[in-house]
C-alpha positions in Angstrom: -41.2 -11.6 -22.3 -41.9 -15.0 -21.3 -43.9 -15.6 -18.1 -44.0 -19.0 -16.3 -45.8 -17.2 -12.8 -48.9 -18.0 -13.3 -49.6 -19.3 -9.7 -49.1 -16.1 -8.8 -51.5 -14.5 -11.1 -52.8 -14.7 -14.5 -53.6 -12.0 -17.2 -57.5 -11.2 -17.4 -59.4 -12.9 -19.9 -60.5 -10.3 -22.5 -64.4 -11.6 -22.3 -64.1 -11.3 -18.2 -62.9 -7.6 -18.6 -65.4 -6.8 -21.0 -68.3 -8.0 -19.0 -66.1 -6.0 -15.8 -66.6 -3.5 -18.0 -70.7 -3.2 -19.0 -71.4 -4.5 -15.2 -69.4 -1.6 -14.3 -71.5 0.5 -16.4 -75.2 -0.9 -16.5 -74.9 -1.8 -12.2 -73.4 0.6 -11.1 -76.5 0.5 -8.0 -75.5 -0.3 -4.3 -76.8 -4.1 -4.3 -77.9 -3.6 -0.7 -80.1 -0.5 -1.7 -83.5 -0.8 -2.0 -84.3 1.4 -5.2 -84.3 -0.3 -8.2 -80.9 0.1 -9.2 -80.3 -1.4 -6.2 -82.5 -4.1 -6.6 -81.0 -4.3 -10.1 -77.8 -5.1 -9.0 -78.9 -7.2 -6.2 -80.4 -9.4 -8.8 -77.2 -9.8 -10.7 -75.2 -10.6 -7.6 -77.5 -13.2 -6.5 -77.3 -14.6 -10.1 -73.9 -14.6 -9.5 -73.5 -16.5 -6.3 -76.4 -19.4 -7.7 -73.7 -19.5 -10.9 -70.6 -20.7 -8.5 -72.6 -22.8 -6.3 -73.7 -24.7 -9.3 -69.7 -24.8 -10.4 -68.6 -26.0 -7.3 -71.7 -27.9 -6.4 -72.4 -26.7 -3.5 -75.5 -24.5 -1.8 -75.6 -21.2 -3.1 -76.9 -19.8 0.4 -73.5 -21.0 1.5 -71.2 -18.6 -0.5 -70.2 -14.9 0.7 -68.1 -13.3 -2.2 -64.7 -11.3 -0.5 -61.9 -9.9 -1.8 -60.0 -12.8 -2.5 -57.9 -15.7 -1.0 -56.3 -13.6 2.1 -59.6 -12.2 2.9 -61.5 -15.5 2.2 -59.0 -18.0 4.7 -58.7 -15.1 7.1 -62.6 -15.2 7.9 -62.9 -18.6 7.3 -60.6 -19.9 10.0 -61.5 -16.9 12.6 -64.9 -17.9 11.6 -64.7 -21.5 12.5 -62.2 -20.8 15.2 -64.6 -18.4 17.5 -67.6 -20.5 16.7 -66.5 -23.4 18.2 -64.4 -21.9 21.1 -66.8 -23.2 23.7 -65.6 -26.7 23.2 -62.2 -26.2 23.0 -59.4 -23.7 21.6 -56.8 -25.9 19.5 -56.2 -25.4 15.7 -54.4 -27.9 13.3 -52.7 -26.1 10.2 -50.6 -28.0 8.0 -47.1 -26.0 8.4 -47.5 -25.7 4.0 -50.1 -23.2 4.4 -50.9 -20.1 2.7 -49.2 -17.0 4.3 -52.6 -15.5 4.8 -53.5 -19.0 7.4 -50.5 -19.0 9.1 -51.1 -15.2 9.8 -54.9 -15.6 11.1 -53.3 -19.0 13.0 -50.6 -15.9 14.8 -53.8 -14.1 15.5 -55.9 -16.9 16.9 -52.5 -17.7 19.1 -52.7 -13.7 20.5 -56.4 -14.8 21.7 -55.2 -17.6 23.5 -56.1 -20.5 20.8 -53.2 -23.4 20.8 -52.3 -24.1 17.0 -50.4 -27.1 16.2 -48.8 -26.7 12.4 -48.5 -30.5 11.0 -45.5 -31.3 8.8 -45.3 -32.6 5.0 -43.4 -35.8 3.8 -40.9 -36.1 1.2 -43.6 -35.9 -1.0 -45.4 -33.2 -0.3 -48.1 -34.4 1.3 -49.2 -33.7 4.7 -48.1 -36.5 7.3 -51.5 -38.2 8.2 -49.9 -40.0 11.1 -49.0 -37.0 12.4 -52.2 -35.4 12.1 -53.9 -38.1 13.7 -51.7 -37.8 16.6 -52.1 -34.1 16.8 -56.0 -34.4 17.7 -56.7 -33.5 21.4 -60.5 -33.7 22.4 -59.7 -29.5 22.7 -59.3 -29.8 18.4 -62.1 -27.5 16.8 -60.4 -26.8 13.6 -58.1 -28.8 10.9 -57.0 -26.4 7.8 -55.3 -27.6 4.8 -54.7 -26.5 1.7 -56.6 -28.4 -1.8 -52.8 -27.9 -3.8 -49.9 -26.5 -2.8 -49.1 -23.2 -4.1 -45.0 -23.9 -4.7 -44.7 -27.1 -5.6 -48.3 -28.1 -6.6 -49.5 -31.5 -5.1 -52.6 -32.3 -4.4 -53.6 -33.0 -0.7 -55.6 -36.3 0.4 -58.9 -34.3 1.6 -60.8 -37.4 1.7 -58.3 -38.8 3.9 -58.1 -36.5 5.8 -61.8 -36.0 6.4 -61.9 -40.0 7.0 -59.5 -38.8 10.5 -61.9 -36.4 11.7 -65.2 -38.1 11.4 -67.3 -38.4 14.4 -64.7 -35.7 15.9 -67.2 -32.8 15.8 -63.9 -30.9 14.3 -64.7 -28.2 11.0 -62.8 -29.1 8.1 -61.2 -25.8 6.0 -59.1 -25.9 2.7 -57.9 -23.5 0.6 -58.7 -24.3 -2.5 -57.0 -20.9 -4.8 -54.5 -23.4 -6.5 -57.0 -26.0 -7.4 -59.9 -23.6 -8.3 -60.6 -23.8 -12.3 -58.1 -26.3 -12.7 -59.1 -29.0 -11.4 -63.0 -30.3 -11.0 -63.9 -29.2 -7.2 -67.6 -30.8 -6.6 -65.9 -34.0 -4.9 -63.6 -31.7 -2.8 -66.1 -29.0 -2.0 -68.6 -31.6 -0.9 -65.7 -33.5 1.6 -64.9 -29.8 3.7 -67.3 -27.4 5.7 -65.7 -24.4 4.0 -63.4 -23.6 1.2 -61.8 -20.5 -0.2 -61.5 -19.4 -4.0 -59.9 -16.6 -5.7 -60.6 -14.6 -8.9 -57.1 -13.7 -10.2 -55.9 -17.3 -10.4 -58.1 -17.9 -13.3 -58.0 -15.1 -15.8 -60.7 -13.0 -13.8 -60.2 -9.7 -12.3 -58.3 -9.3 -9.0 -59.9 -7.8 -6.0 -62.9 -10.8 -5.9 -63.0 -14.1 -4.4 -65.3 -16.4 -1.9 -65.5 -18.3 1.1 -68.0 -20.9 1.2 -69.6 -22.2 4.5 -71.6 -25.2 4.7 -75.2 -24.1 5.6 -75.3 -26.8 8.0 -72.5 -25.3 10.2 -73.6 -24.0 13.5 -71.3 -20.8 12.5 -71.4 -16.8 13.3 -69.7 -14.5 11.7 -66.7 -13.1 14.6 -67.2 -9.5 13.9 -70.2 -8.3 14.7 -72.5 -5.9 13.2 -71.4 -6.0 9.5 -74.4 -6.2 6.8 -72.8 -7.3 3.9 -72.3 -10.8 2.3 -74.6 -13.1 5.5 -72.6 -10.7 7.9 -69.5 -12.1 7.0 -67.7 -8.6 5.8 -68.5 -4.6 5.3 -68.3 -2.6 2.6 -70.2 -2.6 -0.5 -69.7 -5.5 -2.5 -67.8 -5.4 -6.1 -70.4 -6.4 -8.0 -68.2 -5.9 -11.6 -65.2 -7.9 -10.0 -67.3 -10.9 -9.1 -69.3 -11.0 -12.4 -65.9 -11.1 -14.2 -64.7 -13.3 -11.7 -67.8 -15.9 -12.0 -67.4 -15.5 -16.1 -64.0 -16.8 -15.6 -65.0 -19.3 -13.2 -67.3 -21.0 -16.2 -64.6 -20.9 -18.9 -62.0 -22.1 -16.6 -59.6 -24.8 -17.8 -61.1 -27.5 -19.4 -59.8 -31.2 -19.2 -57.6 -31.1 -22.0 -55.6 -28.0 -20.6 -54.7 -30.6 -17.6 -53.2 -32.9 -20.5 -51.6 -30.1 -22.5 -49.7 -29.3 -18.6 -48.7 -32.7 -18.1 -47.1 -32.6 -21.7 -45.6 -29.2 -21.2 -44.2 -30.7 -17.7 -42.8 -33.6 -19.0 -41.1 -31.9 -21.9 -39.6 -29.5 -19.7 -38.2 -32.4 -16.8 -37.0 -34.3 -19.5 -34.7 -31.1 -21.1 -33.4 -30.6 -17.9 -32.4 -34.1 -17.4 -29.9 -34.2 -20.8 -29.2 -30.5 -20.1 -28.3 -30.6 -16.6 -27.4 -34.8 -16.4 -30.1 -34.4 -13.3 -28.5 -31.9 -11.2 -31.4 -30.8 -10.1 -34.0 -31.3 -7.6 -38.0 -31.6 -7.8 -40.3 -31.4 -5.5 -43.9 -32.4 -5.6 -45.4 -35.7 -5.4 -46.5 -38.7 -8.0 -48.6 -37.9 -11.0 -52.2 -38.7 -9.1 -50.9 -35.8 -6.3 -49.8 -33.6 -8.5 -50.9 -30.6 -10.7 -48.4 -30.8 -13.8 -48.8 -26.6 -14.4 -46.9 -26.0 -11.1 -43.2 -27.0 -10.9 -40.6 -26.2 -7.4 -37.5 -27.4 -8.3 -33.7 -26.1 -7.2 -31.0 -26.6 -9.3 -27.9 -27.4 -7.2 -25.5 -25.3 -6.5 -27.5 -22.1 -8.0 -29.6 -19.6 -5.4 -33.0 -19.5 -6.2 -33.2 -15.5 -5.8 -30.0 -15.3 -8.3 -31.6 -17.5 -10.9 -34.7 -15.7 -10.5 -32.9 -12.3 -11.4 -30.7 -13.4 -14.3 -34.3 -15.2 -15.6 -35.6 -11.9 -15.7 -32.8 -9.8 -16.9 -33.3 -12.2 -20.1 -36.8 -12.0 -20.6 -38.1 -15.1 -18.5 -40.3 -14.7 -15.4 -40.2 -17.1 -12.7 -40.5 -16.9 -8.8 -39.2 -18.2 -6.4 -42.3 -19.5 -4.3 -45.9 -17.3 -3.2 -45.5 -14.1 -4.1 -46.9 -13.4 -0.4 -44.3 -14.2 1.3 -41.9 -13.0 -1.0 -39.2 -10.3 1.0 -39.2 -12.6 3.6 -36.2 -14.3 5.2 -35.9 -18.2 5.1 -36.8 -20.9 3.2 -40.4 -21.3 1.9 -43.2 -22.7 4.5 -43.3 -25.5 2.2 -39.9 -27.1 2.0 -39.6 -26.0 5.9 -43.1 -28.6 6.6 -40.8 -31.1 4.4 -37.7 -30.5 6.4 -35.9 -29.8 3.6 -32.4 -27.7 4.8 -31.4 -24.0 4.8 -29.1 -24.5 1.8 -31.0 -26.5 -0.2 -33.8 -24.3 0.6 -32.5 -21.4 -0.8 -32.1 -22.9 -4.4 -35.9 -23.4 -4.4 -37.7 -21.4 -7.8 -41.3 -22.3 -8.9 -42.4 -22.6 -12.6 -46.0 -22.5 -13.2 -47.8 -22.5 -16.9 -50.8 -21.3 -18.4 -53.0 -21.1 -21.4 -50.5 -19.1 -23.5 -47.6 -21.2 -23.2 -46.2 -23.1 -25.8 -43.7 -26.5 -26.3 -41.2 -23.1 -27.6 -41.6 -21.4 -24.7 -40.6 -24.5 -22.7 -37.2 -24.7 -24.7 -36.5 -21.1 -24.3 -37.0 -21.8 -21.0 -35.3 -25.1 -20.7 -32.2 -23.3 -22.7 -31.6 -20.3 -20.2 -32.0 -22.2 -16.9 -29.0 -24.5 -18.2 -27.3 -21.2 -19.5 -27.5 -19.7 -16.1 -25.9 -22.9 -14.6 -23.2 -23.2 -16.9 -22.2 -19.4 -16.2 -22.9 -19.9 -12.7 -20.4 -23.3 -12.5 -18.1 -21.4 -14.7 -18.0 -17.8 -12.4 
């Protein structure tokens, strides 16, 4: 089996699990107990928390660990929303989001809250001009994803944050895609919260965080909840976030980025004497774009179909986030780049990690242009 999903969700990192493991074992105590296994555990978690505020270089206060990306951009933006009602009740999303945004956006809608989804261009970049146009004085919250999740470019935060200066508008991204690939102190420091998520990066699943800048005049929207600043209930899982923070420290380091750019190129340029380029990529220039994660269609082939005969020969691909997977259209990305229905439909994602290999990109390289050939042929 070869898998090229990895944006979906990676394997856990044996060290990760093992430390899952003796966590599990050696703290087992209710952090928010006041006995000293409690206390015990308490002082692990807070370890913890210091540990990925350091990584991402931000204030530890600021950090309340959740379940992972859903939970984190659900309370963020509900968060941010409700907080700053009192001036005014319009959201900006960008219309790439994460499923989880758009469906805490739906929500916000059902409590009267006007959001306003901004489109991507040809790129896949959000359209700044149309952001800019999109702020009323009633705009409280602009969200927008670090790196896409299909096609993988990287989004101009610090552009974006220019925009809203001055604007007394909170800045969210989710930053799951980008998170242990990519160095985030510059891009945590540019937004007033951020999401992360353990199972992106070899850690366990189940564990994640949302960080809000201490300086936000913020209150959590459900009240009465004790754990994490009052941010969530339920008692925390202390062994998923110590596996999670391990694998937050031994996250990719730089040269991975170079091995994916290699590994990207190899592939694009297989497909071009394979296919004589009929195909089509998506994603921006090399400085917006993270080389692991590849959407492309290849004409004339549905995306769905390619995905099954990939995987009745051993080779696991998707076909965009696996959380919105089941559902009909196209994906929310290539619908913010106005790409077409038909075009749409071709769309599969590729996405490597730390065990693939140049062979594995052959393999791979070998039965897309199989499929093709039968497909053209049938």
């Amino acid at each position: 089996m070869l898998y090229f999903d990895y944006a979906s969700t990676t394997p856990v990192d044996p060290e990760s699990l093992q430390i899952y493991r003796k966590v599990s074992e050696d703290y087992w105590g209710n952090p928010s107990s006041l006995h000293d296994a409690g206390g015990k555990a308490q002082l692990l978690l807070e370890n913890c928390r210091e540990r990925l505020g350091d990584l991402l270089g931000v204030p530890a206060e600021g950090i309340s660990f959740t379940s992972g990306g859903t939970e984190g951009n659900h309370l963020a933006l509900l968060t941010l929303a409700f907080s700053y009602q009192k001036k005014g009740k319009h959201i900006l999303i960008s219309g790439a989001e994460h499923s989880s945004i758009h469906s805490a956006a739906s929500f916000l809608e059902n409590e009267g809250f006007k959001v306003t989804k901004i489109p991507f261009n040809s790129e896949g970049l959000i359209d700044l001009e149309a952001l800019e146009e999109a702020i009323t004085d009633e705009t409280t919250v602009v969200s927008v994803c670090h790196v896409n999740g299909e096609i993988g470019t990287i989004q101009p935060l610090r552009e974006i944050r220019k925009l809203l200066n001055g604007k007394d508008i909170l800045f969210h991204s989710d930053m799951v895609q980008s998170f242990g690939k990519l160095d985030l102190k510059e891009a945590a420091s540019i937004v007033d919260s951020l999401t992360i998520s353990s199972h992106k990066i070899y850690g366990p699943k189940g564990a994640g965080a949302v960080y809000f800048h201490p300086a936000c005049d913020i209150r959590p929207y459900m009240t009465h909840q004790t754990q994490e600043h009052g941010f969530r209930g339920g008692t925390v899982n202390l062994p998923g976030i110590a596996g999670f923070v391990s694998a937050a420290v031994k996250a990719a380091p730089p040269e991975e980025y170079h091995r994916y750019s290699e590994l990207r190129s190899s592939l694009l340029n297989s497909l071009d004497s394979s296919m004589d380029g009929d195909y089509t990529i998506y994603g921006g220039q090399a400085a917006h774009q993270l080389p692991h994660v590849i959407g492309l269609g290849i004409n004339g082939v549905e995306g769905q179909w390619l995905m099954l005969e990939c995987n009745r020969k051993g080779i696991h691909i998707s076909t965009g986030s696996a959380c919105q997977t089941g559902k009909q259209g196209i994906s929310k990305t290539l619908a913010a780049m106005g790409i077409g229905e038909r075009a749409g439909k071709e769309f599969i994602r590729i996405s490597f990690g730390r065990a693939t290999t140049q062979e594995h990109i052959e393999e791979l390289a070998a039965v897309l242009s199989e499929i093709r050939r039968e497909t053209y042929i049938s």
